[in-house]
Structure formats: C-alpha cells, structure tokens
N, CA and C atoms as a LAMMPS dump frame, in Angstrom:
ITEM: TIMESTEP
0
ITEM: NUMBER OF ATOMS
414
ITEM: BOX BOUNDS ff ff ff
-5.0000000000000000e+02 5.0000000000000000e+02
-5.0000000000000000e+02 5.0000000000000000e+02
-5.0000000000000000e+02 5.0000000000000000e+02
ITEM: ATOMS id mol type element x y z
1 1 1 N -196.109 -424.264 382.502
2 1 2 C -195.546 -425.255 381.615
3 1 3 C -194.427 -424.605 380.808
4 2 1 N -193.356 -425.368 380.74
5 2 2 C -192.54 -424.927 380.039
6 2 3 C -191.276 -425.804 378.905
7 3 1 N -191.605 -425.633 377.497
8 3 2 C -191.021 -426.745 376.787
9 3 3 C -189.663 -426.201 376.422
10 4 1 N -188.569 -427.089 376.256
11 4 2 C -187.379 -426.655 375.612
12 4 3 C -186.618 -427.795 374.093
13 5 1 N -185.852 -426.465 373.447
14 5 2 C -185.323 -427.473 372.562
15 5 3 C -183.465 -427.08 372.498
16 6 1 N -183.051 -427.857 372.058
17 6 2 C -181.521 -427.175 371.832
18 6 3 C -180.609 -427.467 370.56
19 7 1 N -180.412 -426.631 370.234
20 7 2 C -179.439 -427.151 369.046
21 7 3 C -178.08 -426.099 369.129
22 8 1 N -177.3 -427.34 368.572
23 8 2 C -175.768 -427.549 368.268
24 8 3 C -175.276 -427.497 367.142
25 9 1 N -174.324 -426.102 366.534
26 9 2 C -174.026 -425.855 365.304
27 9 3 C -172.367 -426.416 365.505
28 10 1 N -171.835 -426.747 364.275
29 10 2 C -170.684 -426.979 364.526
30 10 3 C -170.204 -426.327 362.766
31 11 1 N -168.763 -425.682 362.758
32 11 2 C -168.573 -425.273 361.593
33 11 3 C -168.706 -424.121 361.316
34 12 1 N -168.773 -423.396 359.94
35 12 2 C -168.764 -422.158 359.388
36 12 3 C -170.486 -422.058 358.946
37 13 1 N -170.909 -421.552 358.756
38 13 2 C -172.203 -421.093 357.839
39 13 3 C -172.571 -422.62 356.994
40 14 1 N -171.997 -421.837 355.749
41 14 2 C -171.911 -422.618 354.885
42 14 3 C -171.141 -424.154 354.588
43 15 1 N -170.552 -424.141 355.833
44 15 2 C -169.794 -425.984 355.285
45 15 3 C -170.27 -426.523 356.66
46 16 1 N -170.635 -426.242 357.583
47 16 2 C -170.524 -426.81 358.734
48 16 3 C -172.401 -427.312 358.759
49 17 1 N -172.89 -427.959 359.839
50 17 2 C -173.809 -428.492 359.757
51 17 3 C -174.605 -427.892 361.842
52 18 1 N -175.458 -428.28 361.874
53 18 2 C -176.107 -428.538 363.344
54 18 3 C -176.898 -429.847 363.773
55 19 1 N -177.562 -429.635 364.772
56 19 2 C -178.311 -430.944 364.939
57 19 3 C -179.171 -430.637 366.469
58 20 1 N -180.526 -430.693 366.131
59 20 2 C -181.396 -430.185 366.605
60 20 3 C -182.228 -431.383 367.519
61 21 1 N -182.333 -431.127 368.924
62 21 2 C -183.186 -431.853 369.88
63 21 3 C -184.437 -431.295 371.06
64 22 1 N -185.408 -432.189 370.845
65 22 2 C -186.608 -431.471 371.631
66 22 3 C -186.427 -432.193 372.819
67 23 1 N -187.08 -431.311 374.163
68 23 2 C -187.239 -432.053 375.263
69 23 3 C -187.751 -433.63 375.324
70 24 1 N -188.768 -433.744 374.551
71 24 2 C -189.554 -434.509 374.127
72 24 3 C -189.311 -436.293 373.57
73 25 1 N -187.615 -435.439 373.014
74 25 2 C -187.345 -436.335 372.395
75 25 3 C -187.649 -436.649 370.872
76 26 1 N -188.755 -436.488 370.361
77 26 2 C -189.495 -436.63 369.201
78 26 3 C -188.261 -436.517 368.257
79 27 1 N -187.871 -434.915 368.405
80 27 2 C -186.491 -435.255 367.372
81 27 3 C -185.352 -434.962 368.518
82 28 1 N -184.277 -435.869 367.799
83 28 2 C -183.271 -436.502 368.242
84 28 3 C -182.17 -436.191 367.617
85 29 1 N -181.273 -435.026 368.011
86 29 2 C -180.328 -435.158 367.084
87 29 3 C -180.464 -434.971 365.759
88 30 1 N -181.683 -434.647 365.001
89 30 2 C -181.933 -434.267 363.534
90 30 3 C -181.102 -433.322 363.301
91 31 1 N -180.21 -433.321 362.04
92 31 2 C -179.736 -432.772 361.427
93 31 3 C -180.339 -431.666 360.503
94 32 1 N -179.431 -430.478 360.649
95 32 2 C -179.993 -429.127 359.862
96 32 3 C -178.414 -428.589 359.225
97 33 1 N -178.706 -427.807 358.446
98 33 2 C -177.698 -427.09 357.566
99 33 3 C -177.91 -425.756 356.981
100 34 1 N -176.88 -425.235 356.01
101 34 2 C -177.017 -424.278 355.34
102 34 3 C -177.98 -424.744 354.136
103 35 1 N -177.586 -426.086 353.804
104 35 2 C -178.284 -426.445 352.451
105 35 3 C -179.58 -426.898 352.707
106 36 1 N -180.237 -427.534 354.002
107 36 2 C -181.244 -427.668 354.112
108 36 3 C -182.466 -426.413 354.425
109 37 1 N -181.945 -425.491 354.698
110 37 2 C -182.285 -423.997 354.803
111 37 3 C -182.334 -423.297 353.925
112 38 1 N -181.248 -423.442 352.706
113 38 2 C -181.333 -422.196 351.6
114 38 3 C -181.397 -423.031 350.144
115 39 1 N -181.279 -424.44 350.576
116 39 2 C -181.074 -425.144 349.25
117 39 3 C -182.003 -426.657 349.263
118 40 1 N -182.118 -427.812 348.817
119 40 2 C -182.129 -429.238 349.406
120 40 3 C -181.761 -430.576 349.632
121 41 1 N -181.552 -429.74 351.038
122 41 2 C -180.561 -431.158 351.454
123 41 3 C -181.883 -431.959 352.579
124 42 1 N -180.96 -432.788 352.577
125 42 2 C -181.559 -433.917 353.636
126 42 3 C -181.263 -433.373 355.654
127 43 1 N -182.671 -433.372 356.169
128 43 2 C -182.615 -432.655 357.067
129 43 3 C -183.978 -431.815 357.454
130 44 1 N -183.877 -431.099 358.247
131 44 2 C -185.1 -430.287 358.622
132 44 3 C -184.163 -428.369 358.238
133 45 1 N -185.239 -427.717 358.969
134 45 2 C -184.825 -426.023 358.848
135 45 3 C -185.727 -425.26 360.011
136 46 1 N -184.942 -424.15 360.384
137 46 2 C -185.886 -423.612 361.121
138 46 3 C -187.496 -423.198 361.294
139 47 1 N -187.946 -423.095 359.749
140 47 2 C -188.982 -422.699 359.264
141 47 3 C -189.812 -423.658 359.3
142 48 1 N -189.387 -425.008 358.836
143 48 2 C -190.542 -425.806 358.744
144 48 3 C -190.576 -426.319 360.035
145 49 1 N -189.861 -425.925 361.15
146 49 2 C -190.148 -426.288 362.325
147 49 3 C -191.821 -425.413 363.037
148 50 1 N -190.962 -424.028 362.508
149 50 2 C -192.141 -423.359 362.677
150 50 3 C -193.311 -423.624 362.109
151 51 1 N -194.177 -423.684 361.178
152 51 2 C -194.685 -424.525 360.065
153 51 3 C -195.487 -425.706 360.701
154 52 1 N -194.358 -426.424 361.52
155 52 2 C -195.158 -427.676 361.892
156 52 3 C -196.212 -427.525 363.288
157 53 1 N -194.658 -426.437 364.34
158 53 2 C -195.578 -425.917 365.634
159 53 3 C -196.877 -425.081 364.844
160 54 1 N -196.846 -423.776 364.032
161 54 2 C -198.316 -423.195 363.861
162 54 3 C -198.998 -424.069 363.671
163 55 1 N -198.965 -425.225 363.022
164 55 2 C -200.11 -426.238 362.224
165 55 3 C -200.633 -426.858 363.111
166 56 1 N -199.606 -427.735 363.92
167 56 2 C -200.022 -428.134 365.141
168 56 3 C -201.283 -427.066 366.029
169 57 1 N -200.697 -426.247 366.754
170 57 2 C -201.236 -425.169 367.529
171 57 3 C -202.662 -424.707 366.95
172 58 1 N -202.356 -424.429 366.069
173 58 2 C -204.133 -424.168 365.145
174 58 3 C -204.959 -424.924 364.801
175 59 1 N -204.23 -426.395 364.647
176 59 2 C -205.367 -427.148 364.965
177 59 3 C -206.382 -427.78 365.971
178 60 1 N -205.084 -427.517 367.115
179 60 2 C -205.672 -427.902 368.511
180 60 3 C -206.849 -426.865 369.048
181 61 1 N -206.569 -425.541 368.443
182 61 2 C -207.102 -424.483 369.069
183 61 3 C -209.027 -424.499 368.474
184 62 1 N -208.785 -424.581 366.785
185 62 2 C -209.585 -424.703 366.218
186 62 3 C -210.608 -425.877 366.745
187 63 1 N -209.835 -426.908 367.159
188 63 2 C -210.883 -428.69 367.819
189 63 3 C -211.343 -427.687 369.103
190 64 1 N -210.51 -427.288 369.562
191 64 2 C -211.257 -426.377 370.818
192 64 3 C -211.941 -425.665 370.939
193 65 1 N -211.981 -424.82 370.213
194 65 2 C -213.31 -423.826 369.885
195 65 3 C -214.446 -424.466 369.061
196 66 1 N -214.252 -425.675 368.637
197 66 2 C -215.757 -426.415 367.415
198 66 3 C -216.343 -427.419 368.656
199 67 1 N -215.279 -427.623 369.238
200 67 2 C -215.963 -428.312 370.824
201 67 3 C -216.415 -427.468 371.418
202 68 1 N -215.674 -426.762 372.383
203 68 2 C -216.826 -425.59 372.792
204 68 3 C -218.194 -424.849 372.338
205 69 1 N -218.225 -424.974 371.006
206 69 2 C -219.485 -424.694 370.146
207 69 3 C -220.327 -426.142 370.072
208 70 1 N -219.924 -427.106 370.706
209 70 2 C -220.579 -428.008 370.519
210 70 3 C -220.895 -429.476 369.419
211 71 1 N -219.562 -428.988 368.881
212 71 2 C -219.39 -429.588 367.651
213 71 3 C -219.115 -430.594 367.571
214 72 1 N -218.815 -432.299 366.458
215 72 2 C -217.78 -433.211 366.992
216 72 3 C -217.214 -432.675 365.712
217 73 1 N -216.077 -432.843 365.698
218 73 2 C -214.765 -433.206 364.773
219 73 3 C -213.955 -434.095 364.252
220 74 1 N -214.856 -434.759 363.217
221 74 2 C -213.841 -435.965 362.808
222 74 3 C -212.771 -435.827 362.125
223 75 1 N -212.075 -434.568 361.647
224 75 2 C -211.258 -434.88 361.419
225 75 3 C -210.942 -433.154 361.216
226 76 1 N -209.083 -432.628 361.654
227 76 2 C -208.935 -431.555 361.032
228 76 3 C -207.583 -431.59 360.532
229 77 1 N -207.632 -431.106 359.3
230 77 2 C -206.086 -430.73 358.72
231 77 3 C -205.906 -429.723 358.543
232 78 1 N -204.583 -429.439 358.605
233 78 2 C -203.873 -428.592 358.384
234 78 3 C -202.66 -428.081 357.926
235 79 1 N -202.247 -427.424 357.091
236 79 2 C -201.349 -427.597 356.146
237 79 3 C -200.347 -425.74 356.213
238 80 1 N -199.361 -425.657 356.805
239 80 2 C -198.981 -424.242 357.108
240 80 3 C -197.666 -424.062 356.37
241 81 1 N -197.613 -422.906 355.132
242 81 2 C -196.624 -422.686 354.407
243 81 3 C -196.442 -421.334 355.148
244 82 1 N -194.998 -421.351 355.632
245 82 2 C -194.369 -420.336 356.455
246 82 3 C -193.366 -419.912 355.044
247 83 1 N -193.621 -418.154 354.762
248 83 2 C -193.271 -417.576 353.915
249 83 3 C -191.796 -416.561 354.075
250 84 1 N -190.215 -417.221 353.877
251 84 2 C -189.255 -416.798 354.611
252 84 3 C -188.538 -416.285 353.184
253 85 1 N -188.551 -414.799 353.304
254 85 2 C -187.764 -413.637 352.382
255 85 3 C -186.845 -413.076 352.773
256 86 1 N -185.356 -412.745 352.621
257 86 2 C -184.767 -411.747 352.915
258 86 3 C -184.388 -412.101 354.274
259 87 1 N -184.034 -413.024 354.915
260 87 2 C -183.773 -413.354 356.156
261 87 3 C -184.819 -412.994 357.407
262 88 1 N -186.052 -413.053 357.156
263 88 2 C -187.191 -412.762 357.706
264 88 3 C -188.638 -413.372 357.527
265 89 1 N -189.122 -414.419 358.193
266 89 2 C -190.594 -414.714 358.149
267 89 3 C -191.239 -413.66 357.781
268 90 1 N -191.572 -413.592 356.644
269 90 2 C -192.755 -412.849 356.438
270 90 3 C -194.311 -412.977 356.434
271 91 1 N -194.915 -414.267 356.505
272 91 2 C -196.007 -414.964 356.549
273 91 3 C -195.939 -415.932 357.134
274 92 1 N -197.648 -416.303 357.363
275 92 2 C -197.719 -417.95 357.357
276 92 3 C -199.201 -418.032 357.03
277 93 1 N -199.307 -419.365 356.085
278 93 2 C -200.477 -419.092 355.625
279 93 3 C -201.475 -421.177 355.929
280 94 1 N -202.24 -420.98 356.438
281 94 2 C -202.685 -422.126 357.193
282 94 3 C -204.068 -422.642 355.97
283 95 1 N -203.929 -423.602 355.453
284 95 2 C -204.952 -424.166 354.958
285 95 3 C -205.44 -425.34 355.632
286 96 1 N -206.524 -425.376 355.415
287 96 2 C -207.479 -426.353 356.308
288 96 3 C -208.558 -426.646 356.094
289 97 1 N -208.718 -428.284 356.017
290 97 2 C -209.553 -429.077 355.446
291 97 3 C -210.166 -429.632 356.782
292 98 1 N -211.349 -429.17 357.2
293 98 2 C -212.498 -429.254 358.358
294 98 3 C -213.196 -430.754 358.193
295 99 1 N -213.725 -431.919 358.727
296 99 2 C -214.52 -432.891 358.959
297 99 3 C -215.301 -432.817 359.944
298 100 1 N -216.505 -431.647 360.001
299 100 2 C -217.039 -431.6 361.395
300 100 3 C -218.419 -431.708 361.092
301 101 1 N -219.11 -432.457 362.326
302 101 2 C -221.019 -433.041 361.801
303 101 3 C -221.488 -431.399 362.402
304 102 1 N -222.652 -431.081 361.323
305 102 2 C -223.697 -430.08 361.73
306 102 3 C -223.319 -428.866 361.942
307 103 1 N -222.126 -428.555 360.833
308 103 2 C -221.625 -427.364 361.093
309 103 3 C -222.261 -426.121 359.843
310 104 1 N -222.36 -424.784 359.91
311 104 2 C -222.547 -424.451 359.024
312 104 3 C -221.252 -424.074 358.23
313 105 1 N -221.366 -423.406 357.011
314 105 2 C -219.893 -423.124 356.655
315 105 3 C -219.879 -421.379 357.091
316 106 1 N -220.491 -420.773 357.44
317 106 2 C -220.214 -419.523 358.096
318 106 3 C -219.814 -419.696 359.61
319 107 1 N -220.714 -420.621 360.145
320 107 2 C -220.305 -420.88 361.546
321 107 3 C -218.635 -421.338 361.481
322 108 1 N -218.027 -422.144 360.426
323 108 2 C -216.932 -423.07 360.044
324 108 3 C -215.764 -421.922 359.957
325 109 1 N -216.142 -420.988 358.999
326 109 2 C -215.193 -420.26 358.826
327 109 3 C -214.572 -418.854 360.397
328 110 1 N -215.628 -418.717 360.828
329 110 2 C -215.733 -417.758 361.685
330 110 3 C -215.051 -418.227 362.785
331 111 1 N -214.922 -419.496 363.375
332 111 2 C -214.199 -419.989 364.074
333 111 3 C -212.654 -420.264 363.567
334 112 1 N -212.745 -421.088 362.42
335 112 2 C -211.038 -420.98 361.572
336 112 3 C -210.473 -419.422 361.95
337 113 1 N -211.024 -418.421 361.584
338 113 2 C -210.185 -417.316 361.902
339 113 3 C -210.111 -416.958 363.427
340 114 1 N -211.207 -417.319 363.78
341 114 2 C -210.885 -417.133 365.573
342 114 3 C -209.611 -418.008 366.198
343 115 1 N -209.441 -418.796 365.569
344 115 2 C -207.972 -419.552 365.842
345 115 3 C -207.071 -419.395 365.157
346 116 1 N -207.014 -418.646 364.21
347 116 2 C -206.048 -418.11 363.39
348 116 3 C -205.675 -417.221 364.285
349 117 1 N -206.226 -416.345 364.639
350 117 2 C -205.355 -415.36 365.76
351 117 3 C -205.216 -415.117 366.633
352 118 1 N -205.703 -416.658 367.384
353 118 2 C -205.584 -416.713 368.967
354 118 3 C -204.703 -417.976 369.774
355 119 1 N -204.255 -418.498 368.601
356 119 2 C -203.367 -420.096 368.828
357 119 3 C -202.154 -418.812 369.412
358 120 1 N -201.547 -419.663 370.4
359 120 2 C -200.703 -419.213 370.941
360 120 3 C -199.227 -418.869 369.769
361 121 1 N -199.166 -420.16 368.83
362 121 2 C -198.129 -419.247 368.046
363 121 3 C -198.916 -418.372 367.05
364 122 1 N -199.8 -418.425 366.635
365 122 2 C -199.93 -417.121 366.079
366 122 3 C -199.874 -415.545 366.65
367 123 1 N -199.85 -416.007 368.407
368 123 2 C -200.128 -414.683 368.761
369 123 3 C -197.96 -414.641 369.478
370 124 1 N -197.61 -416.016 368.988
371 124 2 C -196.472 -415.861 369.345
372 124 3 C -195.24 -415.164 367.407
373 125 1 N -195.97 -414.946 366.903
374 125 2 C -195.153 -415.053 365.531
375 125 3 C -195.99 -413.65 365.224
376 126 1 N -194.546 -412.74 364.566
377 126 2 C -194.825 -411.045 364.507
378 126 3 C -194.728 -411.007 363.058
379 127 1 N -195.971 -411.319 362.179
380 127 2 C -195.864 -411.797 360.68
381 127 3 C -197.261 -411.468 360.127
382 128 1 N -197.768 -411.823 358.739
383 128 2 C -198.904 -411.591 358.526
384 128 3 C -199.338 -413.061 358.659
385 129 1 N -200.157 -413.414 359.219
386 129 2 C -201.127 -414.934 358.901
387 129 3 C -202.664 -414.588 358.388
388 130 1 N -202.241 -415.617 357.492
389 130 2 C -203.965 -415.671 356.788
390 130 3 C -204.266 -417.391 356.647
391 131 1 N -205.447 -417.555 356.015
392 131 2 C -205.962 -419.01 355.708
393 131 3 C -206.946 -419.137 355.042
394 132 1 N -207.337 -420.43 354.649
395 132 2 C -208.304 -420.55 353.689
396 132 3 C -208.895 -421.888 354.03
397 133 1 N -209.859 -421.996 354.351
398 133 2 C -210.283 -423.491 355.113
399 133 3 C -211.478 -424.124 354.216
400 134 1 N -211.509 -425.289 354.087
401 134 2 C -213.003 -426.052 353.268
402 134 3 C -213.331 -426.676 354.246
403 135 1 N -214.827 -427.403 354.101
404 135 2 C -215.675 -427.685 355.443
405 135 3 C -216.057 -429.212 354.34
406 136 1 N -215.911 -430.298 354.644
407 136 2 C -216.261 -431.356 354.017
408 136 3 C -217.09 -431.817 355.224
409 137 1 N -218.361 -432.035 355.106
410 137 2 C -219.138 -432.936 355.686
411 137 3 C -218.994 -434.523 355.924
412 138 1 N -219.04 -435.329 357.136
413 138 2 C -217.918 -436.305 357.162
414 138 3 C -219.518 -437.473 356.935
C-alpha cells in the first residue's frame, strides 16, 4: 500500500503561500503559509498534519490491540500535541480518553503504551513520544 500527498509552494518564504493535496482527496487544495506555521493565519501547517496522522494511527492501533485482548471499545480519543522548537519536532505527546467495557486500568494503560510505540507513525517519527490516557467506563 502506498499513500501520496503533494504540495505546491508559490512565492518567497515569507509572502508567498502553498496549497496542500491528499491522494484521497480529503484535503483539496488547502492552503498553508508562513503565517499559518509560525504565526495565525487561516489554513493548516505541517505539524498539525502530523498531529492529526499520529492521532489517527494510535488510535487505530490502540482499537487493535483492546480487540485483540478481547475488548469492545466504545469509544477512543485522542488528542496529539506535536511539540515544534527550533525548526525541529521535538515531541509528540498523545492524550487519550479510553470508553472500553471490562477493562482494567492497568490492563488500559499497558496497552496505550504498547501503541504508543508501535503505531506505524510513531515508529515512523525520530522524536520523544509520551502520553497520558484516562479509562472512563462507558
């Protein structure tokens, strides 16, 4: 399997703009910038792209491993603040709010980190990741 995206800068750094498209379609031409990157403008950024794929990815991974354990899952969130310093990801940090029947919260947590460092972007992103997950009984 193999997904692609492409984006198109036009301009200098700072005055010029891009505009970003997934195979998928999903986004279309979304617009990105200098100001939506270092300041706020209207638009997306590289980061919270990233941000959205880890969140995504860890959650799928996490439903996968609470299934495989046998679990159901009514519900998982996830919430990923990607930490960008100095022209460099330095983190990403995944919080997550669990809805799963008959789980313990040691069993709960032990799996959250087993997908913390086995979702494909985490094992695709050269950063520190951590998380902090709550287990609400649904």
């Amino acid at each position: 399997m193999k997904r692609n995206a492409t984006a198109v800068w036009e301009g200098s750094l700072k005055e010029g703009n891009g505009k970003i498209s997934t195979q998928s379609t999903v986004l279309s031409n979304v617009q990105y910038s200098f100001k939506t990157r270092f300041e706020h403008g209207n638009g997306t950024n590289p980061e919270e792209l990233i941000a959205a794929a880890h969140a995504g990815c860890f959650t799928m991974q996490l439903t996968a491993y609470l299934n495989e354990a046998g679990f159901r899952v009514a519900s998982i969130e996830t919430k990923c603040d990607v930490d960008f310093q100095d022209g460099s990801v330095v983190g990403s940090h995944l919080s997550v709010i669990g809805r799963v029947d008959a789980i313990s919260t040691d069993q709960f947590q032990e799996l959250v980190k087993k997908a913390e460092t086995t979702c494909p972007i985490s094992r695709l992103l050269n950063t520190k990741i951590t998380s902090n997950a709550t287990l609400v009984l649904p």
